[in-house]
C-alpha positions in Angstrom: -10.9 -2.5 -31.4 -11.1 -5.4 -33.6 -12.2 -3.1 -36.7 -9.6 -1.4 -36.5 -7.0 -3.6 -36.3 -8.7 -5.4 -39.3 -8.7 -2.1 -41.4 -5.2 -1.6 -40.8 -4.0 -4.8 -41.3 -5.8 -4.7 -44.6 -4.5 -0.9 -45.2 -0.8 -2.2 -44.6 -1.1 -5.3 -46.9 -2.1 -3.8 -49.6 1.1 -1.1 -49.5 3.2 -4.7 -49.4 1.8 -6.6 -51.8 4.6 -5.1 -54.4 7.2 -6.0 -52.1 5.9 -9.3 -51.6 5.7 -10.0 -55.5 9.4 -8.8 -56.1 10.6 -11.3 -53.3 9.8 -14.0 -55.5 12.4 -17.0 -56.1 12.7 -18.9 -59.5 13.5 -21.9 -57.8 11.0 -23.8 -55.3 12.6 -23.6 -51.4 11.1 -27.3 -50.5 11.4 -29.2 -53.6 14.0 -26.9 -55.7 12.0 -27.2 -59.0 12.2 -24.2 -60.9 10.0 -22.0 -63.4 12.1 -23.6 -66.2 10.7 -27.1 -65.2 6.8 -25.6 -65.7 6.7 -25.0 -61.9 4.6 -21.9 -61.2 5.6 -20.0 -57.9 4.3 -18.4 -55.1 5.8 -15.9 -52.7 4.4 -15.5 -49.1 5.9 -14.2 -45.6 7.4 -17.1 -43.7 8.8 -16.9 -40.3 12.2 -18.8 -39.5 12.7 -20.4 -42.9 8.7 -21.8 -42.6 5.5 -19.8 -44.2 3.7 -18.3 -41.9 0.0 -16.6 -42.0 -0.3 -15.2 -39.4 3.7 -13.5 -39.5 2.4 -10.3 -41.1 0.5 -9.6 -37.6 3.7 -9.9 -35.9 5.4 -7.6 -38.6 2.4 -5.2 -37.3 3.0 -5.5 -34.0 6.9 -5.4 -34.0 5.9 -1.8 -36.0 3.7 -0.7 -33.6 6.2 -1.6 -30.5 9.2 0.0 -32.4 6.6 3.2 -33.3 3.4 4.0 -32.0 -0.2 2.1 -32.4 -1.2 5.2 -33.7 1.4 5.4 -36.4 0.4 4.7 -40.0 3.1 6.4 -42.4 3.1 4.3 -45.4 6.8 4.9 -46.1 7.9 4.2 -42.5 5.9 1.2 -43.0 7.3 -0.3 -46.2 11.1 0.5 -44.9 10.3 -1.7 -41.5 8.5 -4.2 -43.4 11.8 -4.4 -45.9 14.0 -4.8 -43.1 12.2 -7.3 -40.9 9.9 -9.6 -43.2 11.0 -12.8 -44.5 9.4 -14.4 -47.6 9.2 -18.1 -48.8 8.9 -19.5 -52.4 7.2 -22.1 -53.0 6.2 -23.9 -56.4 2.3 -24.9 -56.5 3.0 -28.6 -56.5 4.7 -27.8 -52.9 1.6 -25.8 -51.7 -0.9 -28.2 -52.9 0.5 -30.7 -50.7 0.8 -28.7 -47.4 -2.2 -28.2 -47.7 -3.6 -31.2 -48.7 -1.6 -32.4 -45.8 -3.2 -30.2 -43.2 -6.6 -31.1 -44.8 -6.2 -34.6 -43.5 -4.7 -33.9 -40.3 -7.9 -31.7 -39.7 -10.4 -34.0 -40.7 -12.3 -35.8 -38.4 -11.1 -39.8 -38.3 -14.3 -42.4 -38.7 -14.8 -43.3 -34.9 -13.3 -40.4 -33.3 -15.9 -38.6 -31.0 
């Protein structure tokens, strides 16, 4: 069950990936720095205005609820995927410190059992 689901998320995302790249902004959504400042950008799926990992699973799902679990037309696919994904750009500087944020709220404090 779990195989699968893996295989066709990873089927799906790679018949995205274009559409993903196109969505890109010039101009940073948290900061507003742009390409023309140096900024480099990157493009992912985001889920009310906030990126979101885990939002193409729900793009999958949605799919399969509108269509069938068994349904894996790669055109049907990309038009749902145009008309309900939303995307985020964000410049690296952005990125760097989400995640550096999350690092520290996941590490383990001196102390704490």
């Amino acid at each position: 069950l779990w195989l699968g689901k893996a295989r066709k998320r990873r089927a799906f995302w790679k018949l995205i990936t274009g559409i993903i790249d196109a969505n890109k902004d010039t101009t940073c959504a948290i900061c507003k720095r742009t390409t023309q400042m140096g900024a480099k950008m990157l493009v992912t799926l985001a889920t009310n205005g906030n990126a979101d990992p885990y939002a193409i699973d729900r793009l999958i799902l949605g799919f399969e609820t509108q269509y069938s679990p068994t349904e894996k037309d790669a055109n049907l696919w990309r038009a749902y995927f145009r008309a309900n994904a939303e995307f985020i750009t964000r410049c690296d500087r952005c990125v760097n410190e989400l995640e550096k944020a999350k690092l520290d709220r996941d590490a383990r404090k001196p102390g704490a059992g």
